[in-house]
VEXDO-163588 format. One line per field, with one value per residue: residue number from 1; y, z, x of N, C-alpha, C in turn. Coordinates in steps of 0.05 Angstrom, whole numbers, plus 5000, padded with zeros to 4 digits. Example, Ala and Ser with C-alpha at 12.3 -4.5 7.8 and 13.67 -1.06 7.14 Angstrom:
2
nr = c(1_2)
n_y = c(4886_4955)
n_z = c(5156_5142)
n_x = c(5264_5257)
ca_y = c(4910_4979)
ca_z = c(5156_5143)
ca_x = c(5246_5273)
c_y = c(4934_5001)
c_z = c(5156_5157)
c_x = c(5264_5258)
This chain:
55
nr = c(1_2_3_4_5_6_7_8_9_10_11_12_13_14_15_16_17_18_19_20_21_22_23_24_25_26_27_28_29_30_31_32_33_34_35_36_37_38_39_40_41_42_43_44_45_46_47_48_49_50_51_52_53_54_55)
n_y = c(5234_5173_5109_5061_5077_5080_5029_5008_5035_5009_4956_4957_4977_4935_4890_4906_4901_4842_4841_4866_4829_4783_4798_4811_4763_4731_4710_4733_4795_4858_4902_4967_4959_4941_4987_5021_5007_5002_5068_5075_5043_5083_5129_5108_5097_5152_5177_5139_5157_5212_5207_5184_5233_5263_5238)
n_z = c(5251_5268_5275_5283_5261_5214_5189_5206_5162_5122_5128_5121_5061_5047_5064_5032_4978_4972_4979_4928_4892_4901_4886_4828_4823_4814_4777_4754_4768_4808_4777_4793_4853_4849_4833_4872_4911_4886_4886_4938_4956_4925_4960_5013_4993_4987_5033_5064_5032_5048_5106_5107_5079_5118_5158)
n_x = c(5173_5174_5208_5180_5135_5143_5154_5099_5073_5102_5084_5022_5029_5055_5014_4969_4985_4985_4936_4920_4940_4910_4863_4872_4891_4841_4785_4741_4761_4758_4756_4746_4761_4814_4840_4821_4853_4906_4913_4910_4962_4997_4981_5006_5056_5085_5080_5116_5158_5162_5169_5215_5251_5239_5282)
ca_y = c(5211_5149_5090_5055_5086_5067_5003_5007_5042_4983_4929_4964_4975_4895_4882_4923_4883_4815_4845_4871_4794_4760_4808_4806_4733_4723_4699_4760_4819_4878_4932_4990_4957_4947_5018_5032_4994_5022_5085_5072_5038_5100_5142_5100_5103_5177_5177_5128_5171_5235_5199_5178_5247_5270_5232)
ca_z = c(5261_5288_5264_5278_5242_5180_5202_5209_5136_5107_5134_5107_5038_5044_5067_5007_4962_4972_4978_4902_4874_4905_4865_4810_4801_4808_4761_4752_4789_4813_4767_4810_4875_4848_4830_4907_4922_4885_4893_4974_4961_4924_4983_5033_4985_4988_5062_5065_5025_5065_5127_5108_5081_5150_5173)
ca_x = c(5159_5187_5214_5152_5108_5154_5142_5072_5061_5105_5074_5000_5038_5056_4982_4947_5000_4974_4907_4927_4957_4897_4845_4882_4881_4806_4768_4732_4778_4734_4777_4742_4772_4839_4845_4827_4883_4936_4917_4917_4981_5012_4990_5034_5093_5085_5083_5139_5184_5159_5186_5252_5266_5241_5300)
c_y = c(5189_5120_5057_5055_5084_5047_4992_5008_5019_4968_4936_4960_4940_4891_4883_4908_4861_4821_4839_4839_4784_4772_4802_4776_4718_4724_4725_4784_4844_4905_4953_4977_4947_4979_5029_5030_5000_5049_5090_5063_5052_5119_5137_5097_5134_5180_5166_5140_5200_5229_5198_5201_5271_5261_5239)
c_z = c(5267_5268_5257_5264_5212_5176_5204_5174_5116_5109_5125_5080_5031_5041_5042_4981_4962_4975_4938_4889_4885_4886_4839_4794_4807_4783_4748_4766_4783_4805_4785_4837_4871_4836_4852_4916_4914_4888_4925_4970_4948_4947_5001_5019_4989_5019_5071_5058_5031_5090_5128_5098_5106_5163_5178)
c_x = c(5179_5182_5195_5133_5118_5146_5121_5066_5081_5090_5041_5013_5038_5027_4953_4962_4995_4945_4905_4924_4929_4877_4844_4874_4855_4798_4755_4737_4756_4755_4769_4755_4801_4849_4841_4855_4911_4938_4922_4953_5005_5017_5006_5059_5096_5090_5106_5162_5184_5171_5206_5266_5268_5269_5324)
């Protein structure tokens, strides 16, 4: 894949990471929707480090 699409699945990883920190510091954080979220944001590290050994 293309250097792009690294690019792309960072900048979601980033995106789902400030999704994360803002949950988090609520008042009442929705534990079942931060467990979406890191598990989404293990899948794009997985993907991320499937790419770069693509490279």
């Amino acid at each position: 894949m293309s250097e792009n699409h690294l690019s792309a699945l960072r900048l979601k990883h980033a995106e789902l990471e400030a999704l994360l920190e803002k949950e988090e510091t609520r008042p009442f954080p929705d534990d079942d929707l931060i467990h979406r979220i890191k598990k989404q944001k293990l899948q794009l590290k997985d993907a991320m480090a499937q790419e770069l050994a693509s490279v």
